[in-house]
MOPAC internal coordinates of N, CA, C and O (Angstrom, degrees):
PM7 1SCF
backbone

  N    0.0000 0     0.00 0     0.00 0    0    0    0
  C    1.4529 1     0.00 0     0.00 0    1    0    0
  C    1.5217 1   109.23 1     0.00 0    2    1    0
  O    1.2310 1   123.82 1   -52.07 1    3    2    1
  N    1.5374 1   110.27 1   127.93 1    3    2    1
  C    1.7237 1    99.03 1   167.63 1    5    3    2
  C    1.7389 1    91.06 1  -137.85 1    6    5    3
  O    1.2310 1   142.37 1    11.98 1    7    6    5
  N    1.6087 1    74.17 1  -168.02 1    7    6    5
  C    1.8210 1   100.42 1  -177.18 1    9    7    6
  C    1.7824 1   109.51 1  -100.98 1   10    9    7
  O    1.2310 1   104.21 1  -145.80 1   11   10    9
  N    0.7992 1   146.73 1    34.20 1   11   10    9
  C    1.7392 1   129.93 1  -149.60 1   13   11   10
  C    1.5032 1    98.89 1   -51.68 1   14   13   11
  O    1.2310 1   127.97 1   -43.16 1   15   14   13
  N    1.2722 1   102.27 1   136.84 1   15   14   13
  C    1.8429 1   131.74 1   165.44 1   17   15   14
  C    1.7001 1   101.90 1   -77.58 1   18   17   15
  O    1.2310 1   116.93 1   -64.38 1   19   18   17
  N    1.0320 1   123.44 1   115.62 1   19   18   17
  C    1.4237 1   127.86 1   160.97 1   21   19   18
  C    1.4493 1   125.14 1  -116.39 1   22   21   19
  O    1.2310 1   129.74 1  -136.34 1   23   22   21
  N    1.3398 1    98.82 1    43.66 1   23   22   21
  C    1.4089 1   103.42 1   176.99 1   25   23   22
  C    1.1882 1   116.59 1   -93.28 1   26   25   23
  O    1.2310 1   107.43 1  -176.77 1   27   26   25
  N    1.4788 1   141.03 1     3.23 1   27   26   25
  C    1.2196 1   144.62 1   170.17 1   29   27   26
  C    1.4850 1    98.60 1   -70.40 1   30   29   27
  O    1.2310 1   118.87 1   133.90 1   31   30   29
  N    1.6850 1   119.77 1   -46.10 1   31   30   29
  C    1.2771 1   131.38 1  -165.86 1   33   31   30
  C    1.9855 1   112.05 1   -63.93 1   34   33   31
  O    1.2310 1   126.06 1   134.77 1   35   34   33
  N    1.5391 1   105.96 1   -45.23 1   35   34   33
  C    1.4246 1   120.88 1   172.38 1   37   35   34
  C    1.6130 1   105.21 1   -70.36 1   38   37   35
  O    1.2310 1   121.52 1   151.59 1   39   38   37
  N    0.9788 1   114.70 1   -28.41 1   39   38   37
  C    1.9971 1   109.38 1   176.05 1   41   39   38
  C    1.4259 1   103.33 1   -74.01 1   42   41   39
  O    1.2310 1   119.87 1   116.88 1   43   42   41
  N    0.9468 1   117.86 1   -63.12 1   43   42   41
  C    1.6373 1   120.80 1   176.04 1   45   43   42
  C    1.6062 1   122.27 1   -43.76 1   46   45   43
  O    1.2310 1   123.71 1   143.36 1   47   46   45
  N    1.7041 1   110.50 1   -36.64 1   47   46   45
  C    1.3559 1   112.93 1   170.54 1   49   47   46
  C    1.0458 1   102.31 1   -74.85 1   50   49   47
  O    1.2310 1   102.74 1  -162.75 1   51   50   49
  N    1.5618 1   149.25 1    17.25 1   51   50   49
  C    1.0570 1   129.04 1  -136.21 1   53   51   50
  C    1.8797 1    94.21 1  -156.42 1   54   53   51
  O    1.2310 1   135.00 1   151.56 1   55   54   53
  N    1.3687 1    88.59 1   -28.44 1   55   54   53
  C    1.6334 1    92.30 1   174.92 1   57   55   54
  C    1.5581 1   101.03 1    80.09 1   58   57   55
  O    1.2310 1   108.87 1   173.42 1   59   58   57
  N    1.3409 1   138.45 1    -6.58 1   59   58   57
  C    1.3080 1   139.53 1   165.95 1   61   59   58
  C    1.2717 1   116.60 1   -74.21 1   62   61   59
  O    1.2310 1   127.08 1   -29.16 1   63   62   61
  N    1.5092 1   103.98 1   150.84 1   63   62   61
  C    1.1624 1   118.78 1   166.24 1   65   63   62
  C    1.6608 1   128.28 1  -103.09 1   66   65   63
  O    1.2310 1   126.64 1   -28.56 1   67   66   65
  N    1.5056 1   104.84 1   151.44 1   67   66   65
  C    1.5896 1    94.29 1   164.34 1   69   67   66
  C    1.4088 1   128.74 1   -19.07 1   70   69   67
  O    1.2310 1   131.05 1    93.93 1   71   70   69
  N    1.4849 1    96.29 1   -86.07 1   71   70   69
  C    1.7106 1    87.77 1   170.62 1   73   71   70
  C    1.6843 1   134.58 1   -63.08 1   74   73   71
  O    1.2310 1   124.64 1   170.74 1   75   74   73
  N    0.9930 1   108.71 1    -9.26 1   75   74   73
  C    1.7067 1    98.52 1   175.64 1   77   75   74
  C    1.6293 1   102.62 1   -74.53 1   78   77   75
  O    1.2310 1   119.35 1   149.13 1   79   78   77
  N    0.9705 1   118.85 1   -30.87 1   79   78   77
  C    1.8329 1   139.40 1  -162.24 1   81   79   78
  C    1.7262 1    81.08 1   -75.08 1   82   81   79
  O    1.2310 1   126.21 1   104.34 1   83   82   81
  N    1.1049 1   105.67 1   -75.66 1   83   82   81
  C    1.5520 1   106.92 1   173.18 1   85   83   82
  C    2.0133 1   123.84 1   -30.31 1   86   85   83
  O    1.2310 1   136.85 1   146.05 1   87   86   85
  N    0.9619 1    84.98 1   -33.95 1   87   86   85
  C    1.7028 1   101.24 1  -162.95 1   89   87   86
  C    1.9604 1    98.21 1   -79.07 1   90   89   87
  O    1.2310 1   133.72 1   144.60 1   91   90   89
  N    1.4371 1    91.09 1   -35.40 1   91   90   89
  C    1.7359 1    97.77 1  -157.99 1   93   91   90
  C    1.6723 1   106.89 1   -88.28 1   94   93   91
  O    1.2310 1   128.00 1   162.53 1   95   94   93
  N    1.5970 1   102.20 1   -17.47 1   95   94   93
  C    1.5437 1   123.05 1  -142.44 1   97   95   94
  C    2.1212 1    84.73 1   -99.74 1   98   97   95
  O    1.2310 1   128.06 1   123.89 1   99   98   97
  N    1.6973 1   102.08 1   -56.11 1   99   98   97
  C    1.4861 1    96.71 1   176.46 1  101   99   98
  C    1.7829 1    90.76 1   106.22 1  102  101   99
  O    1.2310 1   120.89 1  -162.56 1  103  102  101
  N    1.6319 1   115.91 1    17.44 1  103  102  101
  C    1.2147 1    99.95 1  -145.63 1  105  103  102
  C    1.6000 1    97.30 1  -129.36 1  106  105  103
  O    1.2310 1   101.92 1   -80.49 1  107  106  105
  N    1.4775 1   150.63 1    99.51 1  107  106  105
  C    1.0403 1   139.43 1  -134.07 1  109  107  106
  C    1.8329 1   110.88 1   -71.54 1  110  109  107
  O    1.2310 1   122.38 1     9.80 1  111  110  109
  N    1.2808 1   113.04 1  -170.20 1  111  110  109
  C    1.5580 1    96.96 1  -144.88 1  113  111  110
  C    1.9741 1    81.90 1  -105.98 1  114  113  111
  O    1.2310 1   117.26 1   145.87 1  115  114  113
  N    1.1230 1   122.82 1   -34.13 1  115  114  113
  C    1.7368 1   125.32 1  -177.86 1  117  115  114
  C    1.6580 1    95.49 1   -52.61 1  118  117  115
  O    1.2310 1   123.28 1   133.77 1  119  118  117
  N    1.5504 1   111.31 1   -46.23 1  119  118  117
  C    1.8222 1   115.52 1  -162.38 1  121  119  118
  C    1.5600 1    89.67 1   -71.37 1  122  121  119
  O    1.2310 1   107.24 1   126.89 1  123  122  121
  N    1.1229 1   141.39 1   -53.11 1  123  122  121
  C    1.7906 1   148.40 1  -171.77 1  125  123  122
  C    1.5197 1    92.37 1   -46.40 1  126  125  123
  O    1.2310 1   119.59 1   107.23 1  127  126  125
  N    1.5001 1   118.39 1   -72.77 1  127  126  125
  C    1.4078 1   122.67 1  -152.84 1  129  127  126
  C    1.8046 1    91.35 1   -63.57 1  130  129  127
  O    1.2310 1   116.81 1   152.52 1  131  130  129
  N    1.6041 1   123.68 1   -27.48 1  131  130  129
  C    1.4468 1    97.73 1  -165.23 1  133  131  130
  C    1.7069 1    98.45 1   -75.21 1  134  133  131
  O    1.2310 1   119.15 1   137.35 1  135  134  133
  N    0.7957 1   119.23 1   -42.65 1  135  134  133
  C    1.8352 1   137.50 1   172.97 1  137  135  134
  C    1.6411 1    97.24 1   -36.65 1  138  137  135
  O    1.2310 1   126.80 1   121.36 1  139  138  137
  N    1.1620 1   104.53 1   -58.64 1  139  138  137
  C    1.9473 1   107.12 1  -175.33 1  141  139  138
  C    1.2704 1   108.32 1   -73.89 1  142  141  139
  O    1.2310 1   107.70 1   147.20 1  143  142  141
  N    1.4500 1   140.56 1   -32.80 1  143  142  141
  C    1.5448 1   142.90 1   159.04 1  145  143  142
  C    1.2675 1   135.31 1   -54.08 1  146  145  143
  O    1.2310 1   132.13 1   163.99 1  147  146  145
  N    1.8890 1    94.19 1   -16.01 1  147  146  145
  C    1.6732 1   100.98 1   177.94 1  149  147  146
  C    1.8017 1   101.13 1    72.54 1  150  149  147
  O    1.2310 1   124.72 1  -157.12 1  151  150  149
  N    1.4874 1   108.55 1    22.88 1  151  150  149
  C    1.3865 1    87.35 1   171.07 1  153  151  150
  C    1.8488 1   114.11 1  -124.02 1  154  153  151
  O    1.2310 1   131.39 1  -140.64 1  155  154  153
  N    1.5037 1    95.62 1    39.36 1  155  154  153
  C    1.4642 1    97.04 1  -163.43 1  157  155  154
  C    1.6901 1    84.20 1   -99.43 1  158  157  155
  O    1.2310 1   123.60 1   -25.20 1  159  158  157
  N    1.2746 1   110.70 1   154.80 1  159  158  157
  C    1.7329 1   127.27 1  -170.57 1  161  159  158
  C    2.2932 1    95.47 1  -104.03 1  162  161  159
  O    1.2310 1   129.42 1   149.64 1  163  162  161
  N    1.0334 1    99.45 1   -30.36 1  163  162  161
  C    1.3975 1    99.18 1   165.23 1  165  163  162
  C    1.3075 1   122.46 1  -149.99 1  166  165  163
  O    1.2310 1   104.71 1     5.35 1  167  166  165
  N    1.3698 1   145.85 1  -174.65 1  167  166  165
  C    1.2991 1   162.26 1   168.25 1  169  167  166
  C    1.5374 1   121.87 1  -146.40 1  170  169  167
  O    1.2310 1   124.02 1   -72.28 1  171  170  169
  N    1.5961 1   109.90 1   107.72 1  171  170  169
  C    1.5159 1    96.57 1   174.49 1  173  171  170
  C    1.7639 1   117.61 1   -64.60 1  174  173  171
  O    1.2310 1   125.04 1    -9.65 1  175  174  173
  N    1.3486 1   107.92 1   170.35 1  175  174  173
  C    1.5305 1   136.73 1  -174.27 1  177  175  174
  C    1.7359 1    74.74 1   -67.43 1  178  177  175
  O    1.2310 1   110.40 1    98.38 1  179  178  177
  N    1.6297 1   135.65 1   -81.62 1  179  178  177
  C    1.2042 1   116.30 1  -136.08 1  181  179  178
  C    1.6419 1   111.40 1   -87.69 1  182  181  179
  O    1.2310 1   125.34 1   171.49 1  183  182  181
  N    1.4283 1   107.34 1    -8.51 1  183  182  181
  C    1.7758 1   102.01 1   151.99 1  185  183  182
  C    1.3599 1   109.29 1   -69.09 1  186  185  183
  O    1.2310 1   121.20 1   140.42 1  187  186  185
  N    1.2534 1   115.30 1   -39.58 1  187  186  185
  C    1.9985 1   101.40 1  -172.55 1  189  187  186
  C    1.5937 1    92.03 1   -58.32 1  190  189  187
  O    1.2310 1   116.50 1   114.54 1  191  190  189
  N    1.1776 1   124.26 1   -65.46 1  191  190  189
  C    1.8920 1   119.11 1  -173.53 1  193  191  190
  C    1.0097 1   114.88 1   -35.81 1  194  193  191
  O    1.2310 1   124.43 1   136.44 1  195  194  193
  N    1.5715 1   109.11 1   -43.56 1  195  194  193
  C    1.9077 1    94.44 1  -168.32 1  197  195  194
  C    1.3506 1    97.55 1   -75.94 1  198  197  195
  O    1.2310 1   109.33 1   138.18 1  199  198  197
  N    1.6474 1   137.60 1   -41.82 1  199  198  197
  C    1.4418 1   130.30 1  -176.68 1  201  199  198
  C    1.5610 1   114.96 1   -42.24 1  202  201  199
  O    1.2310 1   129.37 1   118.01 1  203  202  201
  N    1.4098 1    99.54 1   -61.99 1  203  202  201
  C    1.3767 1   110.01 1   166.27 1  205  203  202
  C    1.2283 1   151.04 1   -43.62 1  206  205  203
  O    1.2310 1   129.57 1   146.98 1  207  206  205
  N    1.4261 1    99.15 1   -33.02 1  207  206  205
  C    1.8805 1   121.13 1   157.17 1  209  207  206
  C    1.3462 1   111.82 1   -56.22 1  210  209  207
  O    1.2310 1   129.71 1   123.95 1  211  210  209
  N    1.8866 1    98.89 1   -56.05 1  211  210  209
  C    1.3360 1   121.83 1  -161.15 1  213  211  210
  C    2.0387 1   110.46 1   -53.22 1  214  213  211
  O    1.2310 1   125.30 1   125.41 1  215  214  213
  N    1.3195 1   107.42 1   -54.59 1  215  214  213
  C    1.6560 1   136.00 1  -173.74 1  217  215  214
  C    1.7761 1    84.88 1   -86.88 1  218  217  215
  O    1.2310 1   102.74 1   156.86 1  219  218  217
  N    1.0554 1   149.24 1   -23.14 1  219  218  217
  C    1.5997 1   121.55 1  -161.57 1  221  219  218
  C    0.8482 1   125.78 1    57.68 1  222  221  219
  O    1.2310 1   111.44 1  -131.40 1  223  222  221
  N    1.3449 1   133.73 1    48.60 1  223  222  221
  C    1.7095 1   138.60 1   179.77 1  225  223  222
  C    1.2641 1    93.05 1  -154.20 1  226  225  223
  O    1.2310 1   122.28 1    -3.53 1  227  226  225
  N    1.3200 1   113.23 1   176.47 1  227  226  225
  C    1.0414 1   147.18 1  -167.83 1  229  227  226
  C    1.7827 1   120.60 1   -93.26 1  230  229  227
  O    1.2310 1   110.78 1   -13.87 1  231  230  229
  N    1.1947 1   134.94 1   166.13 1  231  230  229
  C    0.9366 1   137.78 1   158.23 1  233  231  230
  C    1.8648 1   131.51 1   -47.77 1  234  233  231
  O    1.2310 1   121.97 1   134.14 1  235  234  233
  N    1.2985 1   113.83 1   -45.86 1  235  234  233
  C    0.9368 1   121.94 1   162.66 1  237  235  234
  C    2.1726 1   124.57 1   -67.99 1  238  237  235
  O    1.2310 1   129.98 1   167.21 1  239  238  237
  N    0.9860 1    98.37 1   -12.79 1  239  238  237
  C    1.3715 1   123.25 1   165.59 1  241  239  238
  C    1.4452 1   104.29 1   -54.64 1  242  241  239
  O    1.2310 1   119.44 1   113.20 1  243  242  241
  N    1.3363 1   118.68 1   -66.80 1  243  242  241
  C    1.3598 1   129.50 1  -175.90 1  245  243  242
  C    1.3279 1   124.73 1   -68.49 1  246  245  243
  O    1.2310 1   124.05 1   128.68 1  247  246  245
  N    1.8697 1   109.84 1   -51.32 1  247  246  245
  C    1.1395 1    94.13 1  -147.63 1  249  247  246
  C    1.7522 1    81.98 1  -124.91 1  250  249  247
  O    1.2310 1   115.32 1   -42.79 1  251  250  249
  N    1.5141 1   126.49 1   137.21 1  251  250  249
  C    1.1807 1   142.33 1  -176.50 1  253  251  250
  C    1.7706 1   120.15 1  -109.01 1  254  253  251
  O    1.2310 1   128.38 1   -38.72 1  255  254  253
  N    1.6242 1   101.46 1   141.28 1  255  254  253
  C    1.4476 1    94.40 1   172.33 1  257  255  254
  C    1.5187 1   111.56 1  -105.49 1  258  257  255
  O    1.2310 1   116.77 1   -45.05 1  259  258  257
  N    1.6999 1   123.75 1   134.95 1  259  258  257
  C    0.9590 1   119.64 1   160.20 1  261  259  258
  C    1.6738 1   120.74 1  -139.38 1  262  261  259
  O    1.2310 1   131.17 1   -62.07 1  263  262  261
  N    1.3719 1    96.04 1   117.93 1  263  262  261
  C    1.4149 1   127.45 1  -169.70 1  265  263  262
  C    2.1585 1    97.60 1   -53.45 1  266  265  263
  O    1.2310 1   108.18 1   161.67 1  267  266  265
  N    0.6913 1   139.68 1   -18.33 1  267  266  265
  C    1.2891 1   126.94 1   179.84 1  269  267  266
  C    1.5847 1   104.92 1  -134.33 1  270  269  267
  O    1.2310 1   130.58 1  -166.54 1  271  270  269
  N    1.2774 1    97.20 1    13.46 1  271  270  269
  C    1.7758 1    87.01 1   136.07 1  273  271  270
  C    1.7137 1    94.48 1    79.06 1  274  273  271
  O    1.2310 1   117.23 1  -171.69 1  275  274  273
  N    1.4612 1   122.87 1     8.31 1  275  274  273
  C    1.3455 1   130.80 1  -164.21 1  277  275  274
  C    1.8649 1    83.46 1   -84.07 1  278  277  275
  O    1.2310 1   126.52 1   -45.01 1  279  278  277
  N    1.8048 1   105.07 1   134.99 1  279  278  277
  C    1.4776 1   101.64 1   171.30 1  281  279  278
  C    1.5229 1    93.53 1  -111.99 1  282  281  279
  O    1.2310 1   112.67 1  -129.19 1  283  282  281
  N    0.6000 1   131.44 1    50.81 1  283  282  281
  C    2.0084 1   120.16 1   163.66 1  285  283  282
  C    1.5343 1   104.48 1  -124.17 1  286  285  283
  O    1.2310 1   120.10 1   180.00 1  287  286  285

């Protein structure tokens, strides 16, 4: 079972970059990339909002369930 991060996928629809996301978010750019690597162990509720404000999507946008643990 994992979580996949698809926020590389919502920046790209999005034409943003790391750092602008960074810039808008308030949110430093090492904490973003661990969030975008899938190697963050948690995520608060009011970073998911500001991402989410930030990109215009939703929660489920970002963050994915997959039952066999598949990370791609």
């Amino acid at each position: 079972m994992a979580i996949i991060v698809n926020l590389d996928v919502m920046l790209a629809k999005r034409k943003m970059s790391l750092t602008e996301l960074s810039e808008q978010v308030g949110i430093t750019m090492s904490n973003l990339s661990i969030l975008k690597t899938g190697k963050a162990k948690a995520v608060r509720f009011s970073t998911l909002e500001a991402i989410c404000e930030a990109l215009d999507c939703q929660p489920g946008d970002i963050l994915e369930y997959s039952e066999d643990g598949d990370m791609s």
